[in-house]
C-alpha positions in Angstrom: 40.1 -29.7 2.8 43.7 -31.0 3.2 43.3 -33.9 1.5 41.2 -32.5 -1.9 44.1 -29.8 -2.0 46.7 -32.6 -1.8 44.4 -35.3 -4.2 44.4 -32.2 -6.6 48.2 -30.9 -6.2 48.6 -34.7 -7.1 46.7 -34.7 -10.1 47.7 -31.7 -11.7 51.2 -33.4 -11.2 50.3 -36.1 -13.0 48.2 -34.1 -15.7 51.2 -32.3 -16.1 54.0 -35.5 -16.3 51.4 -37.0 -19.2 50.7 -33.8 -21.2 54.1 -32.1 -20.9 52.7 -29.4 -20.6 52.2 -26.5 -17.5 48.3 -26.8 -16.7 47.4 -23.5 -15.2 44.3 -24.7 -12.3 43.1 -21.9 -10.2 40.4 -22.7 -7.4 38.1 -21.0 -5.2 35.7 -20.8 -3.0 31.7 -19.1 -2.4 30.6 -17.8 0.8 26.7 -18.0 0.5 24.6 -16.4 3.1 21.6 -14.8 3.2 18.0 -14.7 4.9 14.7 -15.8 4.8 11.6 -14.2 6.1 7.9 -12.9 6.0 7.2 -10.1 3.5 5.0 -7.7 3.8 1.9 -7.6 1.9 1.7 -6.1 -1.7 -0.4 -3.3 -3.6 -1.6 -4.7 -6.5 -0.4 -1.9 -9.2 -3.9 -1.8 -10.9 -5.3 -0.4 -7.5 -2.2 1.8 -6.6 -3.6 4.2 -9.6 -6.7 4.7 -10.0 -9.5 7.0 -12.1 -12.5 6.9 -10.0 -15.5 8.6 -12.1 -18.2 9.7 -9.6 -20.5 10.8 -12.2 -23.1 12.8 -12.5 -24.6 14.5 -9.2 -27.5 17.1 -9.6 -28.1 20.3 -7.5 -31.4 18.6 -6.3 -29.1 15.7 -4.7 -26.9 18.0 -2.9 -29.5 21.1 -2.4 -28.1 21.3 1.4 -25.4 21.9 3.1 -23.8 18.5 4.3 -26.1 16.6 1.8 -24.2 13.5 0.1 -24.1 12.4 -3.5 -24.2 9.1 -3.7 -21.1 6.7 -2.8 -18.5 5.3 -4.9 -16.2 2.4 -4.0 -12.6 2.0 -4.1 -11.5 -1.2 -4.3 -7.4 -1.6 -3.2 -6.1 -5.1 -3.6 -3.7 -6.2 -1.2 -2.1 -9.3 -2.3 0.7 -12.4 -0.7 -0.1 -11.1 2.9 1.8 -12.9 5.1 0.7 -15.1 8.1 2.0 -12.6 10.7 1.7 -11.9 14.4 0.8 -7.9 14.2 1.3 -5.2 17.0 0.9 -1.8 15.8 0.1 1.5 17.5 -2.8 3.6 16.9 -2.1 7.3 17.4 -6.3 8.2 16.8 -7.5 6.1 19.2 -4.4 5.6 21.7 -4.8 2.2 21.5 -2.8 -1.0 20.0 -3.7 -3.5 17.9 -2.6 -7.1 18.1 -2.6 -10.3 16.9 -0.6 -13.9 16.6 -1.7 -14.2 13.0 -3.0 -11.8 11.2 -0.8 -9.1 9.3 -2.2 -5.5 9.7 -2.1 -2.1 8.0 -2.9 1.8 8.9 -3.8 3.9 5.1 -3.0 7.5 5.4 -4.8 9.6 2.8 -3.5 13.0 1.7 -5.3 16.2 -0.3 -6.0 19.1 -0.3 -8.7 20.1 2.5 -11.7 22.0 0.9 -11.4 25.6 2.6 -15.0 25.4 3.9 -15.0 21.5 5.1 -11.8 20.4 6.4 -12.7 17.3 6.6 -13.5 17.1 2.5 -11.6 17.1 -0.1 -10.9 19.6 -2.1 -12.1 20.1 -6.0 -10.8 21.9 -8.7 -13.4 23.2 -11.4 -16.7 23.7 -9.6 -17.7 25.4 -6.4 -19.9 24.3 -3.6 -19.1 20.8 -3.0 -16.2 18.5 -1.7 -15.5 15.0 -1.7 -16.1 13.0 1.7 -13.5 9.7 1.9 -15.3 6.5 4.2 -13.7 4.0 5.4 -15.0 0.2 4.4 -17.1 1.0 8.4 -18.0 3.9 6.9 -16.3 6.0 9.1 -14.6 9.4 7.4 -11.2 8.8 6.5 -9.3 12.4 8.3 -6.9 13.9 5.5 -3.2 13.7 6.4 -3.3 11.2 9.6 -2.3 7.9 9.6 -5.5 5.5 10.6 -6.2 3.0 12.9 -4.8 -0.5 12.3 -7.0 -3.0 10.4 -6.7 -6.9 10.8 -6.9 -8.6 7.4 -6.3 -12.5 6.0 -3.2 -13.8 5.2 -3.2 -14.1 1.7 -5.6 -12.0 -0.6 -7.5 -9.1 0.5 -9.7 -6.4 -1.1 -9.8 -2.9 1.4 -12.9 -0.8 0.3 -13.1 2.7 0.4 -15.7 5.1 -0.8 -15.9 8.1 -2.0 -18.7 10.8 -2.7 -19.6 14.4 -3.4 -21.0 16.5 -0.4 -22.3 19.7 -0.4 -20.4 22.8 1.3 -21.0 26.3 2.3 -19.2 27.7 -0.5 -21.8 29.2 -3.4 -22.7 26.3 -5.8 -21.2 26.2 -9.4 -21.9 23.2 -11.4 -19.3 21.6 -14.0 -17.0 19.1 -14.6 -14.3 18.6 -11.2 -11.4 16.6 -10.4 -9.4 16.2 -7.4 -6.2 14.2 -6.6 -5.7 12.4 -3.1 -2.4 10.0 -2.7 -2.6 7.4 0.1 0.1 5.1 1.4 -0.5 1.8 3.2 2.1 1.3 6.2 1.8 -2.9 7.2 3.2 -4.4 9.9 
């Protein structure tokens, strides 16, 4: 460092004695510093909002209390997952979940319970039904708690959910419903 800022002091000297002229020179310097490391995987936008149409379900499909319309998937696209070693926590089951290299996530679902069916979803516009969230096992998804942690690829992944309309005990009114349920996805 001594020796550019001499080298220059020397130049500028010269530049100066040729030129007759004062050469203003200012220098400096950069500190660069920063970090590099795993990111976590991303929603795809087109699956972070969604209009899921379930259709058209008839009294005779439902006639029963706990009776299920037929299913309807969700399809959330998790994309650039990282190669990961994953230890997370589940709070339904007590247990953890690890591994060296797979990345993992926990959803968490929240609506509006149906006041009949806890466990359903709430609809605005009809009577007598709810709407029962599954898991890609199948399993119901519980409003409001954060779920167990699932293992997926690195890279690309597709979570499935379903959704579908199931009869409660409240008295049945047909018509057109909607409901809206936000989720977030919590990854290691």
């Amino acid at each position: 460092m001594v020796r550019k800022l001499l080298l220059m002091s020397l130049m500028m000297g010269i530049t100066h004695q040729a030129i007759g002229k004062l050469v203003a020179v200012s220098d400096g310097g950069l500190y660069v510093y920063g970090n590099v490391r795993e990111s976590a995987c991303r929603l795809e936008m087109d699956s972070a909002w969604q209009a899921v149409d379930l259709g058209d379900t008839t009294h005779a499909e439902i006639n029963a209390v706990g009776k299920q319309s037929a299913p309807v998937q969700i399809k959330l696209y998790l994309l650039d997952c990282p190669e990961i070693a994953t230890r997370m926590t589940n709070s339904n089951s007590m247990t953890t979940t690890t591994s060296s290299q797979q990345p993992g996530y926990q959803a968490r679902f929240v609506a509006v319970s149906d006041a009949h069916n806890p466990d359903l979803i709430k609809v605005e516009g009809v009577s007598g039904i709810g709407l029962r969230l599954k898991d890609s096992h199948g399993r119901p998804v519980r409003l409001g708690q954060t779920g167990d942690t699932v293992l997926i690829d690195p890279g690309q992944n597709v979570i499935t959910y379903t959704l579908q309309a199931e009869r409660t005990a409240a008295a049945f009114i047909p018509g057109a419903y909607h409901a809206q349920v936000q989720f977030s996805i919590v990854y290691q």
